[in-house]
N, C-alpha and C positions, 0 to 999 in steps of 0.2 A: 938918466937912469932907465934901465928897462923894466918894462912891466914883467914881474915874474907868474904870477897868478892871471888868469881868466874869467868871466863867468860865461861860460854856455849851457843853455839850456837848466838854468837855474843852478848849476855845480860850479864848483869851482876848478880848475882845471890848470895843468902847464903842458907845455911839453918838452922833450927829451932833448931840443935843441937849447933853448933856454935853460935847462938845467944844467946842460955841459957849461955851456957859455959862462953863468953866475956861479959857478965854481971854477973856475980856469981849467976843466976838464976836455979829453978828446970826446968827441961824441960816441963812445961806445955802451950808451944809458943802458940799451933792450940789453945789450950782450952782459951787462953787469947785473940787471935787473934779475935775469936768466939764474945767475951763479948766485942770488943772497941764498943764505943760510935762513930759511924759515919756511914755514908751510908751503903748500902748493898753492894754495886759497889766498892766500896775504895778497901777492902778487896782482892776482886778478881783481881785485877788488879794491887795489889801494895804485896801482898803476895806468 
């Protein structure tokens, strides 16, 4: 099983390869991330 989660520097963290991966997804994470429907601030602060 892969590790999906991280901790660095005390947060917890993944990344955008590992998320395509544990969804059967292409790795187009940033370029999706880019298009949600929500604030401008979510993004930054949750990605």
């Amino acid at each position: 099983m892969t590790q999906l989660v991280f901790i660095e520097n005390s947060h917890v963290v993944t990344d955008s390869l590992t998320v395509a991966d544990s969804f059967g997804k292409s790795h187009e994470v940033r370029r999706d991330i880019r298009h949600l429907e929500c604030s401008k601030k979510f993004p930054l602060s949750n990605f």
